[in-house]
N, C-alpha and C positions, 0 to 999 in steps of 0.2 A: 499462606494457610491461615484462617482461621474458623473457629468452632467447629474442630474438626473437619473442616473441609477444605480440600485444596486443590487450587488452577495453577494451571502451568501451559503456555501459550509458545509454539514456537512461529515466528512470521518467517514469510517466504515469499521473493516476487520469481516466478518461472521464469524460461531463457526468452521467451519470445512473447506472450501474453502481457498485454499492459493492465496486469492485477496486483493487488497487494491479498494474500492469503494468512488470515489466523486460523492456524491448527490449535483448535482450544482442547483440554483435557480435562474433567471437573473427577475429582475422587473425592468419597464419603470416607473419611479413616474411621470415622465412629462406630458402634457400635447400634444407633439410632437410625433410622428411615428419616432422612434430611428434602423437606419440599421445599425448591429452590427457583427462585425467579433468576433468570438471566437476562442482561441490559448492554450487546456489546453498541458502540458510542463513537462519533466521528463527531466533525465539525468540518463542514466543508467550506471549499473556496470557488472549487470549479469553473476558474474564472486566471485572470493573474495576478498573481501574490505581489507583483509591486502597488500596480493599482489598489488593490484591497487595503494593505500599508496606511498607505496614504489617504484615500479617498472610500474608509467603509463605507460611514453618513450616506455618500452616494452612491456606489457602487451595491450596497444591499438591494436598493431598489429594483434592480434587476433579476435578483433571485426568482428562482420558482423550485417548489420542490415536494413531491407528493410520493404515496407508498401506491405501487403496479400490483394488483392481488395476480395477475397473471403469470408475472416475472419473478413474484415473492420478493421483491427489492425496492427498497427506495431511491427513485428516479432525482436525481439535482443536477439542475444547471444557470445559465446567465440567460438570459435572454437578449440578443441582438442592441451592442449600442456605441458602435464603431465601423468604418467600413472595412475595417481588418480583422472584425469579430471572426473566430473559429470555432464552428459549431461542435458541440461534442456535451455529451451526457457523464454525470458522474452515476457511478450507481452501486448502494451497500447491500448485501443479502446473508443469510444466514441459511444454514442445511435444516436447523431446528424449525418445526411447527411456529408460525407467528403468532403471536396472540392480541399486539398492540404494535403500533406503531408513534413516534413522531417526527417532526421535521422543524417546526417551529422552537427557534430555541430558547427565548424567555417562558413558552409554555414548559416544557423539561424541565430549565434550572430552575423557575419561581424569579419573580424579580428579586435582584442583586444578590442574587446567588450565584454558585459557580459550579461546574462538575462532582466538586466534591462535596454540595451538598445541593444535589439535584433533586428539588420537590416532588417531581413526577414519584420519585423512587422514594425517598424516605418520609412523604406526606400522605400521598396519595398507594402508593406501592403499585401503579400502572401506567401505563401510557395515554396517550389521551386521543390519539388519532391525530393527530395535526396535519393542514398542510399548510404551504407558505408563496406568497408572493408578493415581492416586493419587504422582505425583513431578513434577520440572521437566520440561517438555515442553518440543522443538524442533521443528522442519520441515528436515531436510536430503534431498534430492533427488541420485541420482548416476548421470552419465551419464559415458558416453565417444564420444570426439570424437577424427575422424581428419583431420588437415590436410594438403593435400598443398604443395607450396614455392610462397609466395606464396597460397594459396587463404583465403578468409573463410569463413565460416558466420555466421546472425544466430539466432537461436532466443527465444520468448517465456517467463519464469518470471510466471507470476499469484499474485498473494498478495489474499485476498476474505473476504469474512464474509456470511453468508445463513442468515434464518432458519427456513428449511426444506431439506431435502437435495435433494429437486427442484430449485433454483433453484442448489448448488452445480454441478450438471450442464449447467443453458441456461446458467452463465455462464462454466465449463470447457470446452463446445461451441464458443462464442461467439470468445475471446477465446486460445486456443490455437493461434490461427489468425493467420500473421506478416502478411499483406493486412489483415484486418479490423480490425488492430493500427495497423497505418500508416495506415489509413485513420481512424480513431480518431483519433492524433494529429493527423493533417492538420486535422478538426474542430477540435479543439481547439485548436489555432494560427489557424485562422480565426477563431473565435469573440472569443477576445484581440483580436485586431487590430480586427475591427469595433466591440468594443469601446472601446478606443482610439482608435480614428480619430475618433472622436464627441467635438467641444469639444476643439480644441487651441491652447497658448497659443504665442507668439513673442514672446522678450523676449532682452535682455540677456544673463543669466545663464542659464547652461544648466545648473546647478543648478536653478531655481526651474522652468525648463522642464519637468525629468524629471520632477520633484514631481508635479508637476501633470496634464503627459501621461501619464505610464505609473505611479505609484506611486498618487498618490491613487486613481485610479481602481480599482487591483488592491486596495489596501486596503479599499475603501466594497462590493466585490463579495467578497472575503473576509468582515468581519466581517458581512455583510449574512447569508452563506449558512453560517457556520461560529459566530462567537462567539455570537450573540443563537441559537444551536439549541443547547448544550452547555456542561453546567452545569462541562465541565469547562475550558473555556475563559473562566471567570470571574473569572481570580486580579487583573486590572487593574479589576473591575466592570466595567458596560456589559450587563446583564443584566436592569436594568428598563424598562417600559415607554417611559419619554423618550428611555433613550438607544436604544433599539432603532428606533424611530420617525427619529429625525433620521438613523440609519446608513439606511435607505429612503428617507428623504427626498431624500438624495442623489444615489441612484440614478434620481430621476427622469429627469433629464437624459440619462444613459445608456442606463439598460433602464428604460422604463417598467412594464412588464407584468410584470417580477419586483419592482419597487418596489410597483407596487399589491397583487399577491398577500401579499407580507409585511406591508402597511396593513391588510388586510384580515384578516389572521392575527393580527392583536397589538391589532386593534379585540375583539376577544370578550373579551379581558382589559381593557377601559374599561365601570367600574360609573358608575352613577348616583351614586355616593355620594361 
């Protein structure tokens, strides 16, 4: 909160859609008519995060990154420079009117500045249009927002990755939309819960309770569906065969039918030999 005014942001990634969702909420407590600019902000990689690590100097030079007035999003990605490159688009958008955009990130922050004192916004108070190829890329989005005293507004920002442009569009359609957003979460709070309700313990301690009720479970549905997929979620092991097998195992009890499908997934990796 301040000067009277206050955001409150809940994020969401849906069960099936590879999006990341800010449900944003701006309220006026004041008494006063508040004219507000809005600046939600990425920094993207769109690329692979060890290479980047390592090798930005080079790896920027591949960037490209520009704002689609069609798609109302801005489009980033790599451009080809491996033979095991995988093509795919990142892409930010927001449900609010655009009014500016950038992409280029030393035009945003100013040189040697940082997010938290990003030129565009406390020099300039706009965006500049940028696009980018071959430098650091961002995703900044700039709207304005009129409050009247006491009034809220909620508005949706999508952050997604798809490997074709077509699919940035059904999922820009899709999820730009503040109902089908809520309705989304609500899913996804149900889901949890039914989750949870399956196998719970009553004891003594209510430490050993949570464990058990609501963590181990988030855990075994976690690594089931994220660690044993991605090699970059490997740094504790748990990426061979046994251990991925016992993280399903466990889910029997739970979800069976996503236990079997990942049995059935990690059986074609068991040789005869």
């Amino acid at each position: 909160e301040h000067n009277g005014v206050n955001g409150e942001i809940t994020y969401l990634v849906p069960q099936k859609e590879p999006v990341e969702i800010w449900l944003v909420r701006i309220k006026n407590n004041s008494n006063k008519r508040k004219n507000l600019k809005v600046f939600p902000f990425v920094e993207f990689v769109s690329g692979d995060i060890e290479l980047e690590a390592c090798y930005r100097n080079i790896m920027m030079l591949y960037n490209e990154a520009y704002f689609d007035k069609k798609l109302k999003s801005i489009i980033a990605f790599k451009h080809k420079f491996k033979s095991t490159h995988k093509e795919g688009f990142s892409f930010f958008s927001s449900s609010l009117d655009i009014d500016g955009y950038d992409t280029q990130k030393e035009e945003f922050y100013g040189r040697y500045n940082d997010v938290a004192r990003a030129e565009a916004i406390l020099s300039r108070g706009r965006c500049s249009n940028t696009s980018v190829r071959g430098e650091d890329m961002v995703g900044v989005l700039e709207s304005s927002m009129k409050l009247g005293p006491k009034e809220e507004k909620e508005f949706v920002v999508l952050l997604g990755f798809a490997e074709k442009m077509s699919a940035v569009s059904a999922l820009t359609e899709k999820f730009l939309d503040l109902s089908a957003v809520k309705n989304e979460l609500a899913n996804i709070k149900e889901s949890w819960d039914q989750a949870i309700e399956k196998i719970k313990v009553q004891t003594p301690d209510p430490n050993f309770n949570l464990m058990v009720n609501i963590w181990g479970k988030y855990q075994l549905f976690a690594i089931t569906r994220w660690r044993g997929t991605s090699q970059y979620h490997g740094v504790e092991g748990g990426l061979g065969y046994r251990d991925t097998a016992q993280d399903a195992e466990g889910l029997f009890a739970l979800d069976l039918s996503l236990g079997k499908r990942k049995m059935e997934k990690i059986l074609q990796y068991q040789y005869s030999s």
